[in-house]
C-alpha positions as CSV (number, residue, x, y, z in Angstrom):
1,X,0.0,0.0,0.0
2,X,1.1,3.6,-1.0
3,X,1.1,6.1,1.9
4,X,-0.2,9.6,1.7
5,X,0.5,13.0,3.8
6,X,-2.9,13.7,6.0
7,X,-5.6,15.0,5.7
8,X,-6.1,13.6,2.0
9,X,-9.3,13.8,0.1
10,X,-10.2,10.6,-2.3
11,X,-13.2,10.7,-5.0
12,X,-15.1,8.0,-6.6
13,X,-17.8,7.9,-8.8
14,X,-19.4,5.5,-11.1
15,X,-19.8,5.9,-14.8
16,X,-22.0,8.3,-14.6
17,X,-22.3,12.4,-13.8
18,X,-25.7,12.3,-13.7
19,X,-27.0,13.6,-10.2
20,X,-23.7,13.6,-9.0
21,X,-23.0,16.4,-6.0
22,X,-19.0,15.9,-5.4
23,X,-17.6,14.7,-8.9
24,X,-17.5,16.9,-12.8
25,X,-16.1,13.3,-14.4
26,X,-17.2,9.7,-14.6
27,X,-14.8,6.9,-12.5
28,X,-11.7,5.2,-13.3
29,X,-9.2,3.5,-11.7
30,X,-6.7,5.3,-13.6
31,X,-7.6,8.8,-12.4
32,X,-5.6,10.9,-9.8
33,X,-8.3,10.4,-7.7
34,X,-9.7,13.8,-7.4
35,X,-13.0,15.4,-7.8
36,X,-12.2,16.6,-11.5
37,X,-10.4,13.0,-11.9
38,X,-12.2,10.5,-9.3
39,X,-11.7,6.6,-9.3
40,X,-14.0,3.8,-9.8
41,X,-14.3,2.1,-6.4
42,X,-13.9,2.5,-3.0
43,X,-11.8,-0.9,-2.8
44,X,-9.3,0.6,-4.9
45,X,-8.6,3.6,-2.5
46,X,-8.4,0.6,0.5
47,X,-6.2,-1.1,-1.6
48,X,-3.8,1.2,-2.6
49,X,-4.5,4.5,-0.6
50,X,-3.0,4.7,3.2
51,X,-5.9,6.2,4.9
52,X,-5.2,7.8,7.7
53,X,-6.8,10.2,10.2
54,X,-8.4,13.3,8.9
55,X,-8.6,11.4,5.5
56,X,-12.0,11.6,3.6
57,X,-13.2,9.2,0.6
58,X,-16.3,10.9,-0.8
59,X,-18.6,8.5,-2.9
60,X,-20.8,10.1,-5.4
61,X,-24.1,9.3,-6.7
62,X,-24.0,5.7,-8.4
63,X,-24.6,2.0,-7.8
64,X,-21.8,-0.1,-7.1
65,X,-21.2,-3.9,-6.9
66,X,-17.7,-4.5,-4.7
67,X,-17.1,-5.4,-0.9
68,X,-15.1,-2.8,1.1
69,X,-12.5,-4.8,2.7
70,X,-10.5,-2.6,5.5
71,X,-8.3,-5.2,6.7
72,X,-4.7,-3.1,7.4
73,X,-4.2,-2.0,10.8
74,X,-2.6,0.6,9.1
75,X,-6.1,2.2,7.9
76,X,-7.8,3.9,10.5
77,X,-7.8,7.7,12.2
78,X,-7.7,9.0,15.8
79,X,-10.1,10.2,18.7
80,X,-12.3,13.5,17.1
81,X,-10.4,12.7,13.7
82,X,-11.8,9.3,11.6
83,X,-11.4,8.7,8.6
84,X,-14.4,9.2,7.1
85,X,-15.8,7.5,3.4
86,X,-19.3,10.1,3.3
87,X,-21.9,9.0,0.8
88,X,-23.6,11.5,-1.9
89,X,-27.2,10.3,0.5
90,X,-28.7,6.7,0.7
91,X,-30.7,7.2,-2.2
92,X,-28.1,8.1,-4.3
93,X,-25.0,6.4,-3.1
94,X,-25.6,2.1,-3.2
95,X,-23.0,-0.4,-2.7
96,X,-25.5,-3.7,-4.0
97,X,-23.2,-6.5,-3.8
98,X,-24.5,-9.5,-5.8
99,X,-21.3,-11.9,-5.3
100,X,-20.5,-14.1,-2.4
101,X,-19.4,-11.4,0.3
102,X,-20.5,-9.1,2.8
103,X,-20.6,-5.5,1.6
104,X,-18.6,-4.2,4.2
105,X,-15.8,-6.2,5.8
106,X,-13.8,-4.4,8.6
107,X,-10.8,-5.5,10.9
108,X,-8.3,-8.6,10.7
109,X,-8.8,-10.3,14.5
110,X,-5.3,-8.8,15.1
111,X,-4.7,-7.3,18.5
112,X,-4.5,-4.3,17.2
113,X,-7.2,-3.9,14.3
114,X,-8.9,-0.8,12.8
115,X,-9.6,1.8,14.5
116,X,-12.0,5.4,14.2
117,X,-13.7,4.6,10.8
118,X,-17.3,6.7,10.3
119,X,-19.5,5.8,7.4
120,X,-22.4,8.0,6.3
121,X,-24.9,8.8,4.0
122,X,-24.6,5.1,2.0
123,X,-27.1,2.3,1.0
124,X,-26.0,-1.1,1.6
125,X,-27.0,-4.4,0.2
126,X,-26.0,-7.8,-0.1
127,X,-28.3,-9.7,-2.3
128,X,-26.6,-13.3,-1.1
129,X,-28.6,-15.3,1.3
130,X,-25.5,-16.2,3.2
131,X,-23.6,-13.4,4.3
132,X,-24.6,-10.2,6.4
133,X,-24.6,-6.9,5.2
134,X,-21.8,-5.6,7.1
135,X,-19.2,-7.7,9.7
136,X,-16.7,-6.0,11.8
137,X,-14.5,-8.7,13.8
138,X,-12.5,-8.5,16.6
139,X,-10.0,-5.6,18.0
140,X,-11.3,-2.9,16.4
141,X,-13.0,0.3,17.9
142,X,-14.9,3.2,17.1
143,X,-16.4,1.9,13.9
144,X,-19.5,4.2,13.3
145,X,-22.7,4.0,10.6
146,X,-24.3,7.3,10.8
147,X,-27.5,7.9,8.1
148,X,-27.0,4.9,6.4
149,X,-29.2,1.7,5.6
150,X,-29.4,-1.4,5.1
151,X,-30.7,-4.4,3.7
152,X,-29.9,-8.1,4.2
153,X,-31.5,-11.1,2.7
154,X,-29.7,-14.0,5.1
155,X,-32.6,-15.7,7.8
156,X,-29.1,-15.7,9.8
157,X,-27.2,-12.7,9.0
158,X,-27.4,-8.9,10.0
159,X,-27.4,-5.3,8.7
160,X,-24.7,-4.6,10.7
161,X,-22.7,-7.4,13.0
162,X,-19.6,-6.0,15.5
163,X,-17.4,-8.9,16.5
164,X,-15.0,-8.7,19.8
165,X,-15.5,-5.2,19.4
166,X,-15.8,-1.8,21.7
167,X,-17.1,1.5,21.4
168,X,-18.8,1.1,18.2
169,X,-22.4,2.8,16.5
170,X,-24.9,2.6,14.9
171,X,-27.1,6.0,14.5
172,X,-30.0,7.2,12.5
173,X,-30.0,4.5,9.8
174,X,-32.7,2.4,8.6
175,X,-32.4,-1.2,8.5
176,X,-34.3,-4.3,6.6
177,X,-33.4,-7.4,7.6
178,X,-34.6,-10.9,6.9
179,X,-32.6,-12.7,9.7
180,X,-31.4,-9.8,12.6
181,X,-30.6,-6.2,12.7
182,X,-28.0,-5.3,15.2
183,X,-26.0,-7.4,16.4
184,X,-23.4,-6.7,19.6
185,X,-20.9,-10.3,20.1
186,X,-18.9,-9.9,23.1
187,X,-18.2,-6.4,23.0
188,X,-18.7,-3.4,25.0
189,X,-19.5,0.6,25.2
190,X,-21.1,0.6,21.8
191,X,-24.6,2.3,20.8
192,X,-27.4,1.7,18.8
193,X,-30.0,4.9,18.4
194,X,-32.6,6.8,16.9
195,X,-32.4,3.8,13.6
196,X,-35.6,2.1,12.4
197,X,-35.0,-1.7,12.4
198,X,-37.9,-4.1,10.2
199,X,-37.4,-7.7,10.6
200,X,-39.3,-9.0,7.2
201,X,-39.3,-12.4,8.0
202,X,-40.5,-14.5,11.7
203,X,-38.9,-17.5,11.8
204,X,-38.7,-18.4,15.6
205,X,-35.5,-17.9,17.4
206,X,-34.0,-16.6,14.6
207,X,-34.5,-12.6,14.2
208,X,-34.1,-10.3,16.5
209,X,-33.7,-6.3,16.2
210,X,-30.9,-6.2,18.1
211,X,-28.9,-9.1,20.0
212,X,-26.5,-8.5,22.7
213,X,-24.7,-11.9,22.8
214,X,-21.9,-13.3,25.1
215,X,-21.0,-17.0,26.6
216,X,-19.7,-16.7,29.5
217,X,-18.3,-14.0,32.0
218,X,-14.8,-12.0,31.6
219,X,-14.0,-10.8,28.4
220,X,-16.8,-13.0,26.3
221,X,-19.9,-11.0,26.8
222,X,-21.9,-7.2,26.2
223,X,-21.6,-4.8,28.6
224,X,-22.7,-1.2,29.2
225,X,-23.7,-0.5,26.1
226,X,-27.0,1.6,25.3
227,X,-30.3,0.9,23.2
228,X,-31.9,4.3,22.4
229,X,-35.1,5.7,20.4
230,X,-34.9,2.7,18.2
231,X,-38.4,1.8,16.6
232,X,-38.4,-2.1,16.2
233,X,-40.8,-4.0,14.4
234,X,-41.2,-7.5,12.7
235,X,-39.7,-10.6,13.8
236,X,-39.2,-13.0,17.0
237,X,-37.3,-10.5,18.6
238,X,-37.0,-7.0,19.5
239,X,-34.5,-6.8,21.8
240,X,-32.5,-10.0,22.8
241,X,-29.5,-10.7,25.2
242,X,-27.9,-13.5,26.1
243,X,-24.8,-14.4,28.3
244,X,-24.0,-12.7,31.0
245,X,-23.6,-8.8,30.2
246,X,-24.1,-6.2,33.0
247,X,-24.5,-2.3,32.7
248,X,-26.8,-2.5,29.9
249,X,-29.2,0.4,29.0
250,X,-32.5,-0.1,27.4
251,X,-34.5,3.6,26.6
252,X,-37.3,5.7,25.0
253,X,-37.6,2.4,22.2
254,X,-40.7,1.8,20.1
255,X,-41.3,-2.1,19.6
256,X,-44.2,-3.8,17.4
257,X,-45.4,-6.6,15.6
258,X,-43.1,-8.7,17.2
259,X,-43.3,-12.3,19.1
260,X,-41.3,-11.2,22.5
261,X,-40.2,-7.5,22.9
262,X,-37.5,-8.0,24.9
263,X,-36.0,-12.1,25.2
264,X,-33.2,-12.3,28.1
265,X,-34.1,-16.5,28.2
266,X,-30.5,-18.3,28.7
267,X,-31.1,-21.2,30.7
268,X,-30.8,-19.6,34.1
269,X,-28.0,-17.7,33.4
270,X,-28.0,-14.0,35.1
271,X,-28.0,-11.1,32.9
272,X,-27.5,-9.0,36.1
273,X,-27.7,-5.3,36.7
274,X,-29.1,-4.1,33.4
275,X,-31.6,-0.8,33.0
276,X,-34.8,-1.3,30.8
277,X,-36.7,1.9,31.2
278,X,-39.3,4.6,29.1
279,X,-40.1,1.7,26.3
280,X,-43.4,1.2,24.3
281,X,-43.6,-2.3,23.7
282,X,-46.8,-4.0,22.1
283,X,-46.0,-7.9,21.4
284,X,-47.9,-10.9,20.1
285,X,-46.6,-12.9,22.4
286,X,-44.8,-12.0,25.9
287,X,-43.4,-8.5,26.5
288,X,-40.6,-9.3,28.6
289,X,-39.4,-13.1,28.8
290,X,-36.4,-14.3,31.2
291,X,-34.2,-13.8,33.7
292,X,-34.0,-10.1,35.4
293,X,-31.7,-10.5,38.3
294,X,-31.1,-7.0,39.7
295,X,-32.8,-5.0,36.5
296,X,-34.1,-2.0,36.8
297,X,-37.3,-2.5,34.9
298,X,-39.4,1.0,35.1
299,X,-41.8,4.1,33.1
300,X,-42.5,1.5,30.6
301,X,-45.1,0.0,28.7
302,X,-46.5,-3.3,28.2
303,X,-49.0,-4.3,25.7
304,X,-49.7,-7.9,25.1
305,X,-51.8,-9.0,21.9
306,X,-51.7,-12.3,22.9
307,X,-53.7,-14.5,24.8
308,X,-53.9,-17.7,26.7
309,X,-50.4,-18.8,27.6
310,X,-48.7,-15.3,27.5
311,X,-47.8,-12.6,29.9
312,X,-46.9,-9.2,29.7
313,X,-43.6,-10.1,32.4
314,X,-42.4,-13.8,32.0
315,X,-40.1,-14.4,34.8
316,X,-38.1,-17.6,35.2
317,X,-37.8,-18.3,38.4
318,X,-37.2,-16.2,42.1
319,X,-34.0,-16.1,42.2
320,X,-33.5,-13.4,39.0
321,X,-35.7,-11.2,40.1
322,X,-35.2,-7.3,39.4
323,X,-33.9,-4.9,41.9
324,X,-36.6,-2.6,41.2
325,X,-39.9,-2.9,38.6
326,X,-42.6,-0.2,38.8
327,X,-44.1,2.5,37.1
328,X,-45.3,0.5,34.4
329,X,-48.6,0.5,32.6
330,X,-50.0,-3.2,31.5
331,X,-52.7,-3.8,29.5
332,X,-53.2,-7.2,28.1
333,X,-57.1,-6.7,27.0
334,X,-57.1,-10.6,25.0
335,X,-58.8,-12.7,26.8
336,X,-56.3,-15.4,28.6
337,X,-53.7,-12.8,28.7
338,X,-52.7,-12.3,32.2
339,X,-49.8,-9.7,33.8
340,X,-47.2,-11.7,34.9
341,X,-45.7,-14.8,35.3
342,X,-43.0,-16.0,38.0
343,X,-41.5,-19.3,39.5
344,X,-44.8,-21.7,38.2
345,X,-47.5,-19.1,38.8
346,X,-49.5,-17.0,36.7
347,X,-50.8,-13.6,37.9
348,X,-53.6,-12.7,36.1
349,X,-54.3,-9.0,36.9
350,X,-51.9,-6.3,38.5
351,X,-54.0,-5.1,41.1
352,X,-54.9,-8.4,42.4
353,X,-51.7,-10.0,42.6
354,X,-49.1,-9.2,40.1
355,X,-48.6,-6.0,42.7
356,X,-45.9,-7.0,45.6
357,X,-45.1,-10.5,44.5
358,X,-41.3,-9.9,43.9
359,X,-39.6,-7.4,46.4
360,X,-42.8,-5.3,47.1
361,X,-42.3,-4.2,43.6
362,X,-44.9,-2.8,40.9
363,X,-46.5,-0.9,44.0
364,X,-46.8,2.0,41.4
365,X,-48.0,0.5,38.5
366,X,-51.0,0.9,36.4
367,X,-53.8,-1.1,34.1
368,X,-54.8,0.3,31.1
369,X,-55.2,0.8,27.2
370,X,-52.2,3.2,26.9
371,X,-54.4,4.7,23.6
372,X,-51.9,4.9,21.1
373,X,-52.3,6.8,18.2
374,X,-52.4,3.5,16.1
375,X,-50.8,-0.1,16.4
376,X,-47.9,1.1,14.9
377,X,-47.7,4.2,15.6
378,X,-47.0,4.3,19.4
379,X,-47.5,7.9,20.4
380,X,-49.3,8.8,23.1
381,X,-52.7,10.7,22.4
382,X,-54.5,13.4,25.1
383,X,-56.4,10.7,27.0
384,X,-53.7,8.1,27.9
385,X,-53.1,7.2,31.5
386,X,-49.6,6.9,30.8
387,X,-49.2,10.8,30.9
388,X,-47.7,12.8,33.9
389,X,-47.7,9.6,36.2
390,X,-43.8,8.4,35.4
391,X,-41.4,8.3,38.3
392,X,-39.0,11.1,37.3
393,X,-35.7,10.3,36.2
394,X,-33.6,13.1,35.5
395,X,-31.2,11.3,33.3
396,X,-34.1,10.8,30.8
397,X,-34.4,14.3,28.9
398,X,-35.4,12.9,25.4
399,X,-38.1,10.8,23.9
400,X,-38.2,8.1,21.2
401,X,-38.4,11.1,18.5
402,X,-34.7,11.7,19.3
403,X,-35.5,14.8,18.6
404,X,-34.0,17.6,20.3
405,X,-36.6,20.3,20.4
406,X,-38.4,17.5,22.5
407,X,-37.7,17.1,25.6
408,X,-39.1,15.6,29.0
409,X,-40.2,17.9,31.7
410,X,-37.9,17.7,35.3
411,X,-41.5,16.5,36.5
412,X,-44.5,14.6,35.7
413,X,-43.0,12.2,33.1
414,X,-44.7,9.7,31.0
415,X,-44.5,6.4,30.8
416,X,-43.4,4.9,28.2
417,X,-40.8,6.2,25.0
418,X,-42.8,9.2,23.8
419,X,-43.5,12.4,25.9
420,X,-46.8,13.8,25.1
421,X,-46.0,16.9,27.4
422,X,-42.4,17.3,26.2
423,X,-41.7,20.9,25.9
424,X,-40.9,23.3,23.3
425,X,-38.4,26.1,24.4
426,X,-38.6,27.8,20.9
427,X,-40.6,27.1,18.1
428,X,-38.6,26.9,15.1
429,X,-40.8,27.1,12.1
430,X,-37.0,27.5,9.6
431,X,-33.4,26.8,10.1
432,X,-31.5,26.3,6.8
433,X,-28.2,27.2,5.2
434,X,-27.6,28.4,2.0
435,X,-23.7,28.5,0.1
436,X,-21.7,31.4,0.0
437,X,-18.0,31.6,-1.2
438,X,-17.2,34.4,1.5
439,X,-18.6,32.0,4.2
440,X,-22.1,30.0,4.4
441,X,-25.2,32.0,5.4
442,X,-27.5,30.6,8.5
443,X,-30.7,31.3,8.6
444,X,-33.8,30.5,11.5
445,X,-36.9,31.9,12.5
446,X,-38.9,31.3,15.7
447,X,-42.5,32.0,16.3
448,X,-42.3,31.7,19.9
449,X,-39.6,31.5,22.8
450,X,-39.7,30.7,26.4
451,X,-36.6,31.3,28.2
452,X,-34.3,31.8,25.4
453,X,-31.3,32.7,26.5
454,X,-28.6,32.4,23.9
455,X,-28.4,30.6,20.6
456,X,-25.2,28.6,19.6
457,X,-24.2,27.7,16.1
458,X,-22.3,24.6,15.7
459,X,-20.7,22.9,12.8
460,X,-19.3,19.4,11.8
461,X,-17.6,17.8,8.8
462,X,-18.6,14.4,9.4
463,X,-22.6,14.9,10.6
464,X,-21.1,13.0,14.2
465,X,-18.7,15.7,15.8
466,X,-19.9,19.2,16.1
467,X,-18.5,22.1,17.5
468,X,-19.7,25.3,18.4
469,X,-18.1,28.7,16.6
470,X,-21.0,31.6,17.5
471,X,-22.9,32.5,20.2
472,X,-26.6,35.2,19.4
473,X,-28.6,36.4,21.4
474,X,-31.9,35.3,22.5
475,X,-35.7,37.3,22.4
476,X,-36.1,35.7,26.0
477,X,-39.9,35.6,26.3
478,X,-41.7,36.2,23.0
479,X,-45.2,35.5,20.9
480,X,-44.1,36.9,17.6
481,X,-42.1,35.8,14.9
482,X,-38.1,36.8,15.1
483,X,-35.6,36.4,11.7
484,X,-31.8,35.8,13.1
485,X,-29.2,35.5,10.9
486,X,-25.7,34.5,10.8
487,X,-22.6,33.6,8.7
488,X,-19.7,30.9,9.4
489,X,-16.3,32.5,9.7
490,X,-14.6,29.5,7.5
491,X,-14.9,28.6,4.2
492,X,-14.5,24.4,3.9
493,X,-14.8,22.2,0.9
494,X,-17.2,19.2,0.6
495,X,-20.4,18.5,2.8
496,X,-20.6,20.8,6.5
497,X,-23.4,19.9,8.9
498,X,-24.8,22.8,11.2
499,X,-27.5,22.5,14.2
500,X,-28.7,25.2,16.2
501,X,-28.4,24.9,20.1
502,X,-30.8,26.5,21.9
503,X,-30.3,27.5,26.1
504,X,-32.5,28.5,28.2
505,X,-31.7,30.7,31.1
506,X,-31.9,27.9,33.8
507,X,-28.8,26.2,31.4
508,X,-31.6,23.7,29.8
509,X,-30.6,23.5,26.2
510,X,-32.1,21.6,23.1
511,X,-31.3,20.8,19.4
512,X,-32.5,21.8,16.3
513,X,-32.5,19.6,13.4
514,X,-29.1,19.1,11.4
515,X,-28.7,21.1,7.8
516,X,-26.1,20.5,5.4
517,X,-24.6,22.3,2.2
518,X,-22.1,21.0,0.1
519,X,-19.5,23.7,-0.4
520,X,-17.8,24.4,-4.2
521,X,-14.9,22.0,-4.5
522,X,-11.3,23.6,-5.1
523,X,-9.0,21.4,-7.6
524,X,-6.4,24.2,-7.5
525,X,-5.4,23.7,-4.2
526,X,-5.0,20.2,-2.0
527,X,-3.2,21.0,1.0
528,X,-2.0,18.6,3.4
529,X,-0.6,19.0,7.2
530,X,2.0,16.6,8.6
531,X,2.2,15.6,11.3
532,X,-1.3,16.0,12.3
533,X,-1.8,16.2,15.5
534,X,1.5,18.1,15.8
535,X,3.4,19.5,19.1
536,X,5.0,22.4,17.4
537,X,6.7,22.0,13.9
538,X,4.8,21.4,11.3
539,X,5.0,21.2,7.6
540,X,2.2,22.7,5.1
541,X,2.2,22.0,1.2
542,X,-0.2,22.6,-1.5
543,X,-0.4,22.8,-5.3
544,X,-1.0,25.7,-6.9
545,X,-1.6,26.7,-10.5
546,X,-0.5,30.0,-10.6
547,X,2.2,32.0,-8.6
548,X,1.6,34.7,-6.6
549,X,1.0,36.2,-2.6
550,X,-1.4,34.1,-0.8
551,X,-2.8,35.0,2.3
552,X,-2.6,31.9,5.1
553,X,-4.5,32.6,8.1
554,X,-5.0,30.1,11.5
555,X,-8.4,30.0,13.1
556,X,-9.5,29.0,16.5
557,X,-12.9,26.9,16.7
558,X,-14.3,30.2,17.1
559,X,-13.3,31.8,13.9
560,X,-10.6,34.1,15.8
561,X,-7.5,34.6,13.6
562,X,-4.5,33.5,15.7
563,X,-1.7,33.5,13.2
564,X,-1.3,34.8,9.9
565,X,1.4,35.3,6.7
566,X,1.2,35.6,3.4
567,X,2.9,32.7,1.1
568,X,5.4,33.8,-1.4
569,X,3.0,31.1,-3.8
570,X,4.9,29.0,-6.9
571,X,3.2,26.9,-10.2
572,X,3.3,23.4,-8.7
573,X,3.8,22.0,-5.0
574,X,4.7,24.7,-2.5
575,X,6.1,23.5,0.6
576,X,6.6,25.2,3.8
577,X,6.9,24.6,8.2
578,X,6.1,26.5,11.0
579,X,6.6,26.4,14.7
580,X,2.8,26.4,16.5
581,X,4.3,25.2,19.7
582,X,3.0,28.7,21.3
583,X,-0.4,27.7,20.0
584,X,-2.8,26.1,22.7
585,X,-3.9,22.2,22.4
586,X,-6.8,22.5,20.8
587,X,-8.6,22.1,16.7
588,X,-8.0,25.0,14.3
589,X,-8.6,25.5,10.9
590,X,-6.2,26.5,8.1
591,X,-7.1,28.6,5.2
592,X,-5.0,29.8,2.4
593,X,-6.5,31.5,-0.6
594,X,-5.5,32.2,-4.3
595,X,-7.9,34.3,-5.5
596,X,-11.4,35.3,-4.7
597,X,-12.0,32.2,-5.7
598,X,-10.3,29.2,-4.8
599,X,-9.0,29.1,-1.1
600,X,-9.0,25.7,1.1
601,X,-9.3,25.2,4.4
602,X,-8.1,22.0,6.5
603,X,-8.1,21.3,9.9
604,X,-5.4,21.1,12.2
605,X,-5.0,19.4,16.1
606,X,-2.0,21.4,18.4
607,X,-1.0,18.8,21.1
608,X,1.9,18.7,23.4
């Protein structure tokens, strides 16, 4: 493999231009590999690109037939810096394999495998019904799916299936799966949230949303890892976890149409100290199924479809009982259906006797139809008893909608995933961005505030890390409609996300929704930084096709200048160092323009 300087930029594109947003020519292999000359694959730029942290592949519109295959420990980025391979959008950007492989193959089983890899904006498929959609084996961390989705075929495979290994994600995708979703083998610290999971096909013990799987204790089971404003439907399984994980954290998850909404059955083995809390589950068969020793099992809901033979809570025996279950709503309205079920007894009702059988738990909870707005649609709607009567939990400040202009009050919860009382601080009826060479415009209107304090406008180059760069003003208390208006400091090729924070005076803050705009793309200048993170020296080049005095300029995170020169600029590669070791450890941005325009602008990490 040929190694590159950092911070490089790799394009592919298909055969065609045709709805493309990062490419002006068609693929080839041959090509330089840039926007104006991009290559035809991704596994080319694996196989012969170095990629490194700060190092983007950018895959434009097209449908492509190849497994990605990042197998060298030497192909991976750093903590705040991934590499990152960004998609053109699902619906444009489709890796359909049709041969005998996964579509995405990460890691080696080495001791020290991949590391800090982000994919986004991407359509997978693998049209074989043996192999999952995506495999990541053992050793390697920080792997993250962000917007994506998937499809698998295999009755035994997954979307997405981490191996052995930590700290991985998968966020705001959409997956369709004939065998499972997610699944989590012996890892720990990873997340799966705010994705819609469909399990096509119910074939029993054999699909599950998402599976938290370990043998044993030690090193061979899932722990702490969270489960967050999913929405799970289809299949045996929503939820599933076997071995012996601990530390696990179930929340604010919508789960439907399936046979058991959460399956922790393993033969008497503990799955001890886990959280299952604020979940909507309505399930043909029982709700919860297993072995609870010291759960916290609370503000959720159970609906049970079925009937004779089922139970809302199936509990094994009396010796894995949970540490704490209440605040829950049951309703189980089929005839035969019956609350609970523990040690050889059924408990048909709540009230009667369900209450206070296992560690004077359930004192607190409730019997009824939790009206939903549909049987699919989970909401909550004005006359549901599930509304203000939640056992607050401060730690809880979202709902299922994962979205941040929703969030739970500091009292009178609901039970369940979605807040029907969740507050609006603002209402934000626009927040966009438009391009502009000089810097891109930001634009937002509210129609009302409460409490507004301050807005904060925050950026990110791969949709995951953002960071804030200006500060405006709030209207505080107001009924009428205010314009704001602002304009990012740095000018940065390829896609930039932006969400508005809002905080209110008491320090309560929310989210708006995320924008994007993908910024001109200069072919005139590349620059790269070595090294990158750097403690002082550092070396800058870039090629230039025309001579001349170019201004270079360093910006903070907050778009203050904090060094600048002008470059004595030459036809070709220019080549120059600096000492920064007077610069703070922190991220700054380096721009150096050519002409009104073509300027670039990379970023740089000052450590000691």
């Amino acid at each position: 493999m040929s190694s590159f300087a950092y911070s490089s930029k790799w394009y592919v594109n298909d055969g065609s231009t045709t709805g493309d947003i990062y490419c002006s020519a068609i693929g080839n292999n041959a090509n330089s590999g840039t926007a104006a000359s991009p290559f035809a694959t991704v596994s080319y730029v694996i196989s012969n690109k170095t990629l490194s942290a700060g190092d983007i592949v950018y895959i434009d519109g097209g449908t492509y037939n190849e497994q990605w295959t990042l197998n060298s420990n030497a192909d991976g980025g750093s903590s705040g810096n991934p590499v990152l391979f960004q998609g053109a959008g699902i619906s444009l950007s489709k890796n359909v394999v049709t041969g005998a492989s996964d579509a995405v193959y990460i890691g080696n089983g080495s001791a020290a495998g991949n590391s800090y890899i982000t994919i986004t904006n991407m359509y997978f498929e693998t049209q074989n019904s043996s192999y999952s959609t995506v495999y990541v084996s053992a050793n390697t961390t920080n792997i993250i799916f962000n917007t994506c989705s998937f499809k698998n075929i295999c009755s035994t495979g997954y979307c997405v299936n981490y191996y052995q290994t930590t700290s991985c994600r998968v966020m705001f995708s959409t997956l369709s799966s004939s065998g499972h979703g997610v699944g989590l083998y012996y890892g720990s610290n990873h997340i799966v949230d705010g994705n819609t999971i469909t399990m096509t096909n119910k074939v029993p013990g054999n699909t599950c949303g998402v599976f938290l799987n370990g043998t044993g204790a030690g090193a061979q089971v899932a722990d702490n890892c969270t489960i967050s404003s999913n929405k799970i439907s289809g299949g045996n399984y929503g939820l599933d976890i076997q071995g012996e994980g601990t530390g696990n954290l179930w929340k604010n998850n919508y789960i439907w149409n399936c046979d058991y909404g959460i399956y922790a059955d393993n033969g008497g083995t503990d799955h001890p100290s886990n959280t299952f809390k604020f979940n909507s589950l309505r399930t043909d068969k029982n709700c919860m199924k297993g072995d609870f020793n010291s759960w916290t099992i609370k503000n959720n809901i159970f609906y049970l479809v079925g009937g004779t033979g089922y139970y809302c809570m199936y509990m094994n025996d009396a010796s894995h009982d949970p540490t704490t279950s209440n605040y829950n709503l049951y309703y189980y309205p089929t005839s035969g259906g019956q609350a609970g079920y523990r040690n050889g007894t059924s408990y048909a009702a709540v009230a009667a006797n369900w209450k206070n059988v296992f560690n004077s738990n359930e004192a607190n909870s409730l019997v009824g139809d939790p009206d939903w707005s549909s049987s699919t649609v989970l909401d909550l709607t004005a006359s549901s008893p599930a509304i203000n009567v939640a056992v607050t939990d401060a730690t809880v400040t979202d709902d299922v909608r994962r979205n941040p202009s929703y969030i739970r009050p500091n009292s009178n919860q609901d039970i369940g995933a979605y807040e029907y009382n969740a507050t609006l601080p603002i209402e934000l009826i626009q927040f966009k961005v438009s391009y502009n060479p000089d810097g891109n415009l930001l634009n937002w209107i509210t129609a009302s505030e409460i409490n507004n304090n301050f807005f904060t406008l925050e950026r990110s180059y791969d949709g995951i890390l953002y960071e804030p760069f200006e500060n405006i003003k709030g209207a505080g208390n107001s009924s009428v409609q205010i314009s704001y208006a602002a304009k990012d400091p740095l000018v940065f090729d390829g896609t930039v996300y932006y969400r508005l924070k809002q905080t209110d005076y008491n320090g309560a803050f929310t989210y708006s929704k995320i924008v994007s705009v993908s910024n001109k793309q200069n072919e005139r200048l590349n620059m790269f930084i070595y090294p990158n993170p750097s403690s002082g020296q550092t070396v800058f080049s870039f090629s230039s096709q025309q001579s001349g005095a170019f201004p270079f300029v360093i910006y903070d995170l907050s778009g203050k200048k904090v060094y600048s020169a002008t470059i004595a600029g030459i036809i070709g590669e220019n080549k120059f160092e600096l000492n920064l070791s007077d610069l703070e450890n922190s991220v700054y941005y380096v721009n150096i323009i050519l002409d009104e325009n073509n300027s670039s602008t990379s970023k740089f990490i000052k450590i000691d």
